[in-house]
C-alpha positions in Angstrom: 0.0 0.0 0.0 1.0 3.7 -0.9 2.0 5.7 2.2 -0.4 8.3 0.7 -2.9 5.8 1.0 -2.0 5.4 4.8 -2.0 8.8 5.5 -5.2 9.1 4.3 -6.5 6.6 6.0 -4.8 7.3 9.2 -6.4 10.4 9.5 -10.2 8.9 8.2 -9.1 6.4 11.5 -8.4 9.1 13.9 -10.9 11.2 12.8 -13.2 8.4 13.5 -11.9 7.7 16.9 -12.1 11.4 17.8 -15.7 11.2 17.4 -16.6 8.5 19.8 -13.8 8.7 22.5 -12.3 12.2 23.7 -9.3 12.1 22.7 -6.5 15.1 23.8 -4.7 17.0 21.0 -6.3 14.6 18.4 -6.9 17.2 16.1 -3.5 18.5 16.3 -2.6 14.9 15.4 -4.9 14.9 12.3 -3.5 18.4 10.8 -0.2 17.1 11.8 -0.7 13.7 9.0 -2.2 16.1 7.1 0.6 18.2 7.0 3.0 15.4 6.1 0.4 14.1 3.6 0.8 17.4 1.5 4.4 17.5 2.0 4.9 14.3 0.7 2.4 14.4 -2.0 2.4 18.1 -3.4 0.0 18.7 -5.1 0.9 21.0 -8.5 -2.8 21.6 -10.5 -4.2 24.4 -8.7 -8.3 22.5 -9.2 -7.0 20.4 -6.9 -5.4 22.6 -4.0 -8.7 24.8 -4.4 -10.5 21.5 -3.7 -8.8 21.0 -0.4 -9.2 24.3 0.7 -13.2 24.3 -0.4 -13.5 20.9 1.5 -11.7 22.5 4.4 -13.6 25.4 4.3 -17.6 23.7 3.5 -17.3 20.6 5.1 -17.8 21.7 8.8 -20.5 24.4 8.3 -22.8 21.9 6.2 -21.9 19.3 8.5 -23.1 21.1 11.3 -26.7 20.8 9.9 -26.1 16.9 11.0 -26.5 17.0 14.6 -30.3 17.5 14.1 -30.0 13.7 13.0 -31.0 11.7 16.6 -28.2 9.4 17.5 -25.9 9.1 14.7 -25.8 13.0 14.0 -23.6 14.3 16.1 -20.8 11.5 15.1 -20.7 11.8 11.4 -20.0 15.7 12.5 -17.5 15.3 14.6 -16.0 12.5 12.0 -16.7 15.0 8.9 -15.0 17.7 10.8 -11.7 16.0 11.4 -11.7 14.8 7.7 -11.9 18.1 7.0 -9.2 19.2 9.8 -6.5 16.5 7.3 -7.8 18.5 4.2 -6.6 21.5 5.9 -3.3 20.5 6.6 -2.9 19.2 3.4 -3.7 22.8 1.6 -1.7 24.6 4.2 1.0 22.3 2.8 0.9 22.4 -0.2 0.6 26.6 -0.1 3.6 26.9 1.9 5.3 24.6 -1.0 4.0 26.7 -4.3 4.7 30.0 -2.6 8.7 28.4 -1.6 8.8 27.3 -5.2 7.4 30.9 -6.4 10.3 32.6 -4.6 13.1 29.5 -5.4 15.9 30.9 -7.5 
């Protein structure tokens, strides 16, 4: 398997986790695979940057509208939000690696 594909999925499993049991600093955690996730896999069409940054951006406030849902609402939030925590990380990434190649001799 791809360590992109582990990343990925380490942060889907986290995210996950976070929902159910409080756990400290997990969405530090989650930004932090992020973060190495876009470092590791930059990212160079621009579509696909402004996707990360829309999905950081979107998912949380329409996800909010879940917790209405009895039950299960409330976890597919909180699971939805740290998805969207590891999109984050990834865009902050891979901006911080097209503005050092912008200014690269």
């Amino acid at each position: 398997m791809k360590i992109e594909k582990i990343l990925m999925a380490l942060i889907l499993v986290i995210a996950a986790i976070q929902a159910f049991i409080d756990v400290p600093m997990s969405g530090l955690v989650i930004l932090l695979v992020g973060l190495v996730y876009g470092f590791m896999n930059p990212i160079a069409d621009i579509q696909e940057r402004t996707v990360y940054l829309l999905v950081a951006f979107a998912a949380p406030t329409v996800a909010d509208s879940l917790d209405l849902i009895p039950v299960a609402g409330t976890y597919v939030n909180a699971i939805i939000d740290g998805i969207a925590l590891g999109a984050g990380g990834i865009w902050i990434a891979n901006f911080c690696l097209s503005i050092f190649n912008r200014i690269k001799p």
